[in-house]
N, C-alpha and C positions, 0 to 999 in steps of 0.2 A: 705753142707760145712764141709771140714773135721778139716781147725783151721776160729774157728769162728770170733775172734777177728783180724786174718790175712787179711780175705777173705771177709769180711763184709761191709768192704769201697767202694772197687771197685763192690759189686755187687749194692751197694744202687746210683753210680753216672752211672753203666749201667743202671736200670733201668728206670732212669731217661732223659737220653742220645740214649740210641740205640732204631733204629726203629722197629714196630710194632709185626712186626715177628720175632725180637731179644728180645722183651719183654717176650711174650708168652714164650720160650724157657727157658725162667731165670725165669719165676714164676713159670714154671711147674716141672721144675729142683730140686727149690728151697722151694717152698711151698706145705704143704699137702694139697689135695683135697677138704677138710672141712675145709680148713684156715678160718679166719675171719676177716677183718678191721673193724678197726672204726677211725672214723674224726671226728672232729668238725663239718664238712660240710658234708661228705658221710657217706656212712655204704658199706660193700659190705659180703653177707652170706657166700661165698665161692670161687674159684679158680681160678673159667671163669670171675664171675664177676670185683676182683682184677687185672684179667688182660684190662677189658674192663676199671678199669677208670685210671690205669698207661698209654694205650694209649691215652685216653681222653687226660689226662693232658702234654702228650708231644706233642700232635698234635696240640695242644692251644698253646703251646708256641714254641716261636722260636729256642730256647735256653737255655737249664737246664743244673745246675753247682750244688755242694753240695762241701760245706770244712767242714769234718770229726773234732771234737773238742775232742769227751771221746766218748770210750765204756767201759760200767762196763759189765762183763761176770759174773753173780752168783755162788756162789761155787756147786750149784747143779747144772750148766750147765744147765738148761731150760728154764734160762731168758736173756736178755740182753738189755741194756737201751745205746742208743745210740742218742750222744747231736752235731746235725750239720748244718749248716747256708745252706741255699738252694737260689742258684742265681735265678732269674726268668727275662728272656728277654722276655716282652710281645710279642703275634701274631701280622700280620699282614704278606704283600706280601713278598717277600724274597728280590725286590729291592729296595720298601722302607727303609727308616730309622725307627727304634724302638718306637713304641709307647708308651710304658714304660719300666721301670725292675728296679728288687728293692730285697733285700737280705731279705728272710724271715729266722730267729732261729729258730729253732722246735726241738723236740725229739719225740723219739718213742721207744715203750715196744714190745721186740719180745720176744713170747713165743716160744719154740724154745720144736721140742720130734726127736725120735731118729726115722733116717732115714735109709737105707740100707748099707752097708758095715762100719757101723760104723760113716758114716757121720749126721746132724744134719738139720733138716728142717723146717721150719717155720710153726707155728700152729695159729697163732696169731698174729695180729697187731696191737697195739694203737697209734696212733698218737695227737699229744698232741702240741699245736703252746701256748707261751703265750701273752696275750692279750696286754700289751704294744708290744709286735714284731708285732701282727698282724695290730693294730693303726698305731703306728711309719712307716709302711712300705706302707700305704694309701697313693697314689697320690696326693700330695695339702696339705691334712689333716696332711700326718702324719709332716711335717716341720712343720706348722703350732703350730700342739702338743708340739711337742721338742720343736720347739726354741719361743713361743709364750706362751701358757697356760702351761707348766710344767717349765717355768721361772717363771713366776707371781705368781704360787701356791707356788713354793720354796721361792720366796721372801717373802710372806705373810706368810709363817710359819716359815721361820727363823728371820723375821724382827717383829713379834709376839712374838717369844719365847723371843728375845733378849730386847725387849721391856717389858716385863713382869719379866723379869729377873731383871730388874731395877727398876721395879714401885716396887714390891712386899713386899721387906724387908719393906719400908715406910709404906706400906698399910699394911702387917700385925702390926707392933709397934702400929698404931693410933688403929686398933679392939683392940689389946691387951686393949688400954686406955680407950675404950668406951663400947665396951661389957661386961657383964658379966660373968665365965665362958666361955670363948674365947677358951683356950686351951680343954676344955671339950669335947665344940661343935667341933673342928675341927678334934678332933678322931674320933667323931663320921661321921661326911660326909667322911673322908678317909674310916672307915669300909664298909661304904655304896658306895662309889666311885668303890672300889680297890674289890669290894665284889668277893670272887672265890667260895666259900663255905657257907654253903647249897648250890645248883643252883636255883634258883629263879625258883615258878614252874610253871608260865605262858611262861617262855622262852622254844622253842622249840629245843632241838639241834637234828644239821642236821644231817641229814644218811649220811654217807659215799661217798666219790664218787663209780659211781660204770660202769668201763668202757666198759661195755658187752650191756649198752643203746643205 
């Protein structure tokens, strides 16, 4: 690619779009030999393989669409993080009617080194879907989700908060009146509540992600 953020849209809904042997041509074009993916689902070590599962996945489906949202291009040019909704019309025979399709969000980290005449080639792929897109966009489940259990959760925490918001002033005046040292103790379980510092050393904190697994 010679303007990456120009050229970048239209190659990500070809690849997605154009058939088997129009694939190959645009990942061979486009990617270096030792490229790399990763998915959540797949991995693929290198060039041949990247192309085996971009056909996979068009030949599974009837129908691939992508609406492009943001590309960030880094000032060193060797990376690019591109954020865009991917249609998906499920398989089946071509005079049937659809047996599903459903709008997945994702992004993806292209590591991007320099390719011949000046142009820019992909070295690298992360791909990256987040887990409510990937719920939400589940057949049955994800409506169920949305308009079922992430109603009832919201209820219960805003009909909690607002509920506690009310009792609290009352409830703390009568501790004030019955406990002793009332304001003491309640610095104290804030320190210990709200704790940031020291880290507690039984707490492990976690390694980094690290998207080369």
């Amino acid at each position: 690619m010679q303007d990456v953020e120009k050229e970048l849209p239209g190659l990500i809904r070809a690849l997605l779009q154009s058939p088997a042997s129009k694939q190959r041509e645009l990942i061979e074009r486009h990617y270096t030999p030792d490229c790399r993916l990763t998915h959540a689902l797949v991995v693929a070590e290198n060039r041949e393989e990247i192309v085996r599962i971009f056909q996979f996945w068009r030949f599974a489906n009837r129908r691939l669409d992508a609406d492009i949202n943001e590309i960030v291009l880094d000032r060193s040019g060797t990376k690019v993080w591109v954020q865009f909704v991917q249609h998906v019309t499920g398989f089946q025979h071509y005079l049937s009617p659809p047996l599903f399709g459903f709008s997945l969000p994702m992004s993806a980290l292209l590591y991007l080194r320099e390719g011949p005449a000046g142009t820019k080639l992909i070295c690298k792929q992360v791909d990256y879907h987040s887990f409510e897109g990937i719920l939400y966009t589940a057949p049955a489940l994800g409506g169920l989700l949305q308009h079922g259990l992430r109603r009832a959760i919201s209820a219960g925490m805003i009909g909690g908060a607002q509920l506690a918001a009310h009792l609290f002033p009352a409830t703390e005046a009568w501790l004030r009146a019955v406990v002793p040292g009332y304001e003491g103790c309640k610095a104290a379980a804030a320190r210990l509540w709200w704790r940031q510092a020291p880290p507690v050393r039984w707490r492990r904190v976690p390694a980094p992600y690290d998207p080369s697994l």
